[in-house]
Backbone as a chain_set.jsonl record, in Angstrom:
{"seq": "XXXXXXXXXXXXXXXXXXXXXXXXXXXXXXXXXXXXXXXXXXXXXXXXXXXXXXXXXXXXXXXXXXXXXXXXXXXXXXXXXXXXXXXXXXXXXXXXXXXXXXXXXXXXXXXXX", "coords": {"N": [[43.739, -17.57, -22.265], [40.335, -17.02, -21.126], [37.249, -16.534, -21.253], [35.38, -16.616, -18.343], [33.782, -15.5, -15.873], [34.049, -14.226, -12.886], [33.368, -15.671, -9.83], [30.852, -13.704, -7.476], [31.736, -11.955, -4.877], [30.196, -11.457, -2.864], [29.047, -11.313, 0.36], [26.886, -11.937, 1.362], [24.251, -15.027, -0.511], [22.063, -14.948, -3.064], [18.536, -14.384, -2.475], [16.224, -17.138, -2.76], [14.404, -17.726, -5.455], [11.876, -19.379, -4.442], [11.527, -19.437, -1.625], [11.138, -16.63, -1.774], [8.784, -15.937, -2.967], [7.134, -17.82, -1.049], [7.281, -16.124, 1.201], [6.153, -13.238, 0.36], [3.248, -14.328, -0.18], [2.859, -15.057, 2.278], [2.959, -12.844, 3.744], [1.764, -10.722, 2.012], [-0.944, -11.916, 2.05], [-1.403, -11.919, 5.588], [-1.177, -9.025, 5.683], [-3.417, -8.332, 3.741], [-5.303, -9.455, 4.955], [-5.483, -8.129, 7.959], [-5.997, -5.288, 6.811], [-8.228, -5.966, 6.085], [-10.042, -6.4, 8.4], [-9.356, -4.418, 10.176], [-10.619, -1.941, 9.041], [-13.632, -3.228, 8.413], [-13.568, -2.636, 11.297], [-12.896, -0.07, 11.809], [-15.422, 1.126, 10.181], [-17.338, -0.327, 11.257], [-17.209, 1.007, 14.074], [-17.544, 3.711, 13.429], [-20.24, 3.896, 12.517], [-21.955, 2.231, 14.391], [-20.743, 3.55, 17.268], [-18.931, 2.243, 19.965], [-19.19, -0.408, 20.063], [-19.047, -3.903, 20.472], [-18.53, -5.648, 18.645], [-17.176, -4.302, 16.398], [-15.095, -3.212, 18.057], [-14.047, -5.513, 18.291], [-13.023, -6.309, 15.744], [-11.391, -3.985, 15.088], [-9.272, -4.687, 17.146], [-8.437, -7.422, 16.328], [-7.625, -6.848, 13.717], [-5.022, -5.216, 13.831], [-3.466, -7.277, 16.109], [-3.128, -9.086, 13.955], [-1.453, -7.901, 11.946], [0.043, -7.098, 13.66], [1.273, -9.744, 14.015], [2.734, -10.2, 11.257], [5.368, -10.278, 11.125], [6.238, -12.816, 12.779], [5.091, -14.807, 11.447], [6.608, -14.535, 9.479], [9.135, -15.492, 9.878], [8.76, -18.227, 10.846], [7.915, -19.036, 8.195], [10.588, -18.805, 7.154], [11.916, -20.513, 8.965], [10.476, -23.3, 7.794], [11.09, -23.449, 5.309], [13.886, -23.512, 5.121], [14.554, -25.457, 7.002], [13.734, -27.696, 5.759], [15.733, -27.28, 3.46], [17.653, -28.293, 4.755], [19.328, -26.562, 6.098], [20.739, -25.513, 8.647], [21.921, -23.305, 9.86], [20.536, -21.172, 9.763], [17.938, -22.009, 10.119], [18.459, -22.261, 13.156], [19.14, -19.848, 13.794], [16.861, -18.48, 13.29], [14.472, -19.45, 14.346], [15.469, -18.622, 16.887], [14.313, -16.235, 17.199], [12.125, -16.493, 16.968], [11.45, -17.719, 19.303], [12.42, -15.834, 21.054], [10.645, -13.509, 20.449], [8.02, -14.992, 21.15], [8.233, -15.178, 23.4], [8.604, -13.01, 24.381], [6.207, -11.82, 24.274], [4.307, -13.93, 26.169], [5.103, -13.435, 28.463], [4.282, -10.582, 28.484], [1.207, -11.071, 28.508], [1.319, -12.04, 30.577], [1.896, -10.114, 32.274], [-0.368, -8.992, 32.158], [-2.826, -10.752, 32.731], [-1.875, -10.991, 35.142], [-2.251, -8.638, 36.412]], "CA": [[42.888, -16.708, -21.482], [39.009, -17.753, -20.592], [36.168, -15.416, -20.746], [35.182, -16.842, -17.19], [33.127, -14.71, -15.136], [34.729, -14.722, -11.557], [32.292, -15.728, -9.015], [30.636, -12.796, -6.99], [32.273, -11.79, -3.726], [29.872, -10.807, -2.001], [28.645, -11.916, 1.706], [25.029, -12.796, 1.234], [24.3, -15.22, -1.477], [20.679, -14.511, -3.279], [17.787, -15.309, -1.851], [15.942, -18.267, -3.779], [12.997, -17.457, -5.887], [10.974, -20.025, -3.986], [11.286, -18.374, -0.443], [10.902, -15.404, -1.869], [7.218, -16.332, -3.677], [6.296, -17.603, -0.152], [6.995, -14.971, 2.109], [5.362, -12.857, -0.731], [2.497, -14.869, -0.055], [2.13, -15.047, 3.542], [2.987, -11.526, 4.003], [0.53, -10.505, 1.638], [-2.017, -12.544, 3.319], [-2.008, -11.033, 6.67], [-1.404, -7.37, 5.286], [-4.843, -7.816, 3.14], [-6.848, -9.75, 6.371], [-5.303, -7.05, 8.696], [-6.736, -4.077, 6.478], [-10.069, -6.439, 5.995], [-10.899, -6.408, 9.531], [-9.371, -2.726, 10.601], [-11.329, -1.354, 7.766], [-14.571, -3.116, 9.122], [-14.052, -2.295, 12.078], [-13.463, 1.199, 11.501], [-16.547, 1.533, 9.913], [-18.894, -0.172, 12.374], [-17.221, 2.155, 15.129], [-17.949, 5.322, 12.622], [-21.496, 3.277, 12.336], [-22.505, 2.063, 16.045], [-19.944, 3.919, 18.465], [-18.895, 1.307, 21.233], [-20.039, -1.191, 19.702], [-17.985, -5.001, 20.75], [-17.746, -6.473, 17.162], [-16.215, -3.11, 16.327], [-13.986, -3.614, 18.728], [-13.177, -6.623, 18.328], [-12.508, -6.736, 14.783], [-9.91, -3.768, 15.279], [-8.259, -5.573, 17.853], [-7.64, -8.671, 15.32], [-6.609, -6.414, 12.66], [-3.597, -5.129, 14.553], [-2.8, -8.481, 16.345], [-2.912, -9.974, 12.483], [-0.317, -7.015, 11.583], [1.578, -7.864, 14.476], [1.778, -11.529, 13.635], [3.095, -10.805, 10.393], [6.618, -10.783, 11.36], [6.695, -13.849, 13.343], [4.796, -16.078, 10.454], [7.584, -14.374, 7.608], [9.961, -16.317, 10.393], [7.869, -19.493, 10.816], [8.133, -19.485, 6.916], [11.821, -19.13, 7.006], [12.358, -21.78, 9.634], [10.038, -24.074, 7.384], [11.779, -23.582, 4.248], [15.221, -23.569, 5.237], [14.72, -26.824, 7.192], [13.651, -28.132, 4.558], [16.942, -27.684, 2.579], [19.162, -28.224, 6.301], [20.342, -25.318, 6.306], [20.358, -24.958, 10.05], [22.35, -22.602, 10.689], [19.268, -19.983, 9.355], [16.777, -22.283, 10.812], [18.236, -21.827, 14.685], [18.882, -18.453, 14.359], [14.855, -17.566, 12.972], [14.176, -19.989, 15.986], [15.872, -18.226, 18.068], [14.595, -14.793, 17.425], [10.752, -16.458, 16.887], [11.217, -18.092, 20.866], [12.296, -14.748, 22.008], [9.528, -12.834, 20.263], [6.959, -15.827, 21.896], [8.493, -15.446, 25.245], [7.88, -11.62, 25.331], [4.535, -12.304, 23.972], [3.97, -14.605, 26.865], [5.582, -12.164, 29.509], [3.178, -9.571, 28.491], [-0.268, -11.633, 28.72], [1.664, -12.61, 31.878], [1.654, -9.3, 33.176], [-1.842, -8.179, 31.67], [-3.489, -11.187, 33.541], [-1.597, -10.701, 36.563], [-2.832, -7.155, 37.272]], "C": [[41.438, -17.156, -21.645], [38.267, -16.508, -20.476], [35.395, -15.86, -19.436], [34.9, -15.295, -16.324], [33.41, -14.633, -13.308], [33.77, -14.992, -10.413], [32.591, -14.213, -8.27], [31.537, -13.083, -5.62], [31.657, -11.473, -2.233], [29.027, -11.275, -0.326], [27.58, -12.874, 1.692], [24.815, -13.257, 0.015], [22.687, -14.642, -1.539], [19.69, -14.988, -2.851], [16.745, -16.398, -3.018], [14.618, -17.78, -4.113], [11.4, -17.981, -4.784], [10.611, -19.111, -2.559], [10.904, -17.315, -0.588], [9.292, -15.24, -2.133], [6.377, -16.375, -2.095], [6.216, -16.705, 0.927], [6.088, -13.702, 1.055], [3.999, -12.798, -0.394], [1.582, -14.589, 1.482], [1.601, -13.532, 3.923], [1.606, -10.762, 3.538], [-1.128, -11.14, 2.388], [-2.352, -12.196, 5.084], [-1.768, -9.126, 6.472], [-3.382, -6.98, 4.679], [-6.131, -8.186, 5.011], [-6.693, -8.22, 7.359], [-6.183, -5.727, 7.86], [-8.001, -4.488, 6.051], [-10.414, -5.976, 7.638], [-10.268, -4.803, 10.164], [-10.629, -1.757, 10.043], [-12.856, -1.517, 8.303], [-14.64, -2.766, 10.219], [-14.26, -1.028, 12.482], [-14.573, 1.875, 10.872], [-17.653, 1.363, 10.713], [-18.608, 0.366, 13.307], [-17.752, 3.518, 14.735], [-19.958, 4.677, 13.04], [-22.745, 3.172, 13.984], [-21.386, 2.275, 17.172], [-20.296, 3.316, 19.821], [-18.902, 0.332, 20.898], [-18.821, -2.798, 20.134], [-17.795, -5.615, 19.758], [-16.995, -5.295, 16.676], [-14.762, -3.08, 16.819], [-12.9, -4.58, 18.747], [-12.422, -7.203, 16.708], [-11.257, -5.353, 14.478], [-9.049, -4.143, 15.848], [-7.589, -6.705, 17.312], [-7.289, -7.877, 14.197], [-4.988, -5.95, 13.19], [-2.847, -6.361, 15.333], [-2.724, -9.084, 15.169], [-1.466, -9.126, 12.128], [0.716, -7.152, 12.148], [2.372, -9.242, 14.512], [2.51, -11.653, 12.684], [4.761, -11.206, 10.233], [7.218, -12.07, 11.979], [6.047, -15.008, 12.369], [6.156, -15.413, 8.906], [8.675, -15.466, 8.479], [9.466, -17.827, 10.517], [8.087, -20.114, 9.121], [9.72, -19.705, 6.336], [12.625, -20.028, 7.367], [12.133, -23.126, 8.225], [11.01, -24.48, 5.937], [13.345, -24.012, 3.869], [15.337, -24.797, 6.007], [14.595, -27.921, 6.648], [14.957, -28.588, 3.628], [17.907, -28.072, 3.379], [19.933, -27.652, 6.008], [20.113, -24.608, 7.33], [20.837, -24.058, 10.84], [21.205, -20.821, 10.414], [18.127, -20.37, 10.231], [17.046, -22.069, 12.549], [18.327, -20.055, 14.506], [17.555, -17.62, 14.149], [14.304, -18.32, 13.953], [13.76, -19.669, 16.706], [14.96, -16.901, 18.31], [12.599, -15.296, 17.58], [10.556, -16.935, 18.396], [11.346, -16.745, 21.446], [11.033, -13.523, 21.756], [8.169, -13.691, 21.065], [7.156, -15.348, 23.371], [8.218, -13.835, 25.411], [6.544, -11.402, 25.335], [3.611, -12.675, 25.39], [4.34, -13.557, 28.214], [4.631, -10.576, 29.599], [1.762, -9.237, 28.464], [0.037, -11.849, 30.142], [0.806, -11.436, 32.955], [0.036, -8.468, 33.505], [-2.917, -9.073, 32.733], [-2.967, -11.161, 35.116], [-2.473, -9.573, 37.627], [-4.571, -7.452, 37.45]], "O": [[41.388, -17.896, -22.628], [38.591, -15.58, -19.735], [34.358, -15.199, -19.472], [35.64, -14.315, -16.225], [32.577, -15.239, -12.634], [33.329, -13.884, -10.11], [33.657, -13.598, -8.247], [31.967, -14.199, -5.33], [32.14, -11.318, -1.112], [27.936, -11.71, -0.695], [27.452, -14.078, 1.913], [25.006, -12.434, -0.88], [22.104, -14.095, -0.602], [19.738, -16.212, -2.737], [16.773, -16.084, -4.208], [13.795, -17.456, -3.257], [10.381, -17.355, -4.495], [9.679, -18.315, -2.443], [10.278, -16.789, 0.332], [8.646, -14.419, -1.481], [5.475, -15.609, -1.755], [5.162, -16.525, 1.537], [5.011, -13.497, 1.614], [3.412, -11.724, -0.268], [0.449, -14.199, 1.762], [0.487, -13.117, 4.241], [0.694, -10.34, 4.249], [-2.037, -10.643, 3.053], [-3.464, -12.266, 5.607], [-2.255, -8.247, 7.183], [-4.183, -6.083, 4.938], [-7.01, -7.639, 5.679], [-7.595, -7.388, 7.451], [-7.103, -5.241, 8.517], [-8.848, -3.675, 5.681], [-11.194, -5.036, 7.792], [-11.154, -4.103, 10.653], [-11.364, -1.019, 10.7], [-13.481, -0.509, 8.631], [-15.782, -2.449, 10.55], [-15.199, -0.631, 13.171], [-14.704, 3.094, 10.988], [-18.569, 2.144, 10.968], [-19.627, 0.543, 13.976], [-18.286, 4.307, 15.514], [-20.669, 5.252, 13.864], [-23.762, 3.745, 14.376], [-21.103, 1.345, 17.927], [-21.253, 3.535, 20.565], [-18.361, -0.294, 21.81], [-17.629, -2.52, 20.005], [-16.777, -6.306, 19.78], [-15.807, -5.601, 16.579], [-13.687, -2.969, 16.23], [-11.696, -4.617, 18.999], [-11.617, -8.118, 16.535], [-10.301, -5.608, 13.745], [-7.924, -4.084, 15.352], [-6.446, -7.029, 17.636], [-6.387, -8.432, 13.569], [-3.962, -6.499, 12.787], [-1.627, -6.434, 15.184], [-1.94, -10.017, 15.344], [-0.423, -9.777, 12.057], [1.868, -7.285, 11.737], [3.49, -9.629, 14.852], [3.139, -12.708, 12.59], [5.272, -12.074, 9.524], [8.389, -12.408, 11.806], [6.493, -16.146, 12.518], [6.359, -15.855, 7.776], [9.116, -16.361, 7.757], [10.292, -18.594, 10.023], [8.342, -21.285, 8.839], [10.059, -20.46, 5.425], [13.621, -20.448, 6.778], [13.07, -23.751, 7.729], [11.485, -25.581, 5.66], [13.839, -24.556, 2.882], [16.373, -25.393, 5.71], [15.179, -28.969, 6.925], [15.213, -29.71, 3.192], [19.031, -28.24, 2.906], [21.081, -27.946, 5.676], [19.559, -23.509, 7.351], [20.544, -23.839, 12.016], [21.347, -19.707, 10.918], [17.459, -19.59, 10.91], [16.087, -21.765, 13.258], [17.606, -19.239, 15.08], [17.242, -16.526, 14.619], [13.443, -17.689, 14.566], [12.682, -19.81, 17.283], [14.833, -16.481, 19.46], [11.843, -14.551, 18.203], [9.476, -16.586, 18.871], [10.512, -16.399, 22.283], [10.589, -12.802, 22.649], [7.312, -12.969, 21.573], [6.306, -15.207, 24.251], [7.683, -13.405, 26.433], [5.866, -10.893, 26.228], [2.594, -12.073, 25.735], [3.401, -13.001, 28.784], [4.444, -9.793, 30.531], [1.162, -8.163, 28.427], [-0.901, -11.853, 30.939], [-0.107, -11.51, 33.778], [-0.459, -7.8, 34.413], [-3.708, -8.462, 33.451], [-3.703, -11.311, 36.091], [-2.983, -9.561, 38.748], [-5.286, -6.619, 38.007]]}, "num_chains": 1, "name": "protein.A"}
């Protein structure tokens, strides 16, 4: 008899320290810029109501916030192509072309009108 530990069973293996560090990373990185520039810009609207740097630096805090899901995928593509393990890298691809293409479909419609 063998004190042997039976391998796990379970679906999803773990995810790898390394990936994990850089999404970590990125993530963190547009969470802090996003609440840098909301933050100013909520203050110079409290400050000079109307104002177009006001404006414009809440408008890049929320497009930074909204980006951060499509750079945690950008980082998953990168990493995982890396090891060719493509069947992760088409499907974060896939899902980062269809997030681009509504992207693009909705500047479409904004400059249309």
């Amino acid at each position: 008899m063998t004190d042997e530990i039976p391998p796990s069973r379970s679906s999803a293996p773990p995810s790898p320290p390394e990936l994990d560090a850089r999404l970590d990373r990125v993530l963190r990185l547009f969470t802090r810029l996003s609440l840098i520039c909301l933050a100013a810009g909520l203050a110079g609207a409290l400050v000079w109501p109307g104002a177009l740097a006001a404006r414009v630096l809440l408008h890049t805090g929320i497009i930074l916030l909204l980006a951060s899901p499509g750079s945690r995928l950008v980082v998953i593509v990168a990493v995982h192509g890396h090891k060719r393990q493509w069947a992760i890298v088409v499907m974060a691809a896939v899902t980062l072309a269809i997030m681009m293409s509504s992207l693009v479909a909705g500047l479409l419609v904004l400059l249309v009108r």
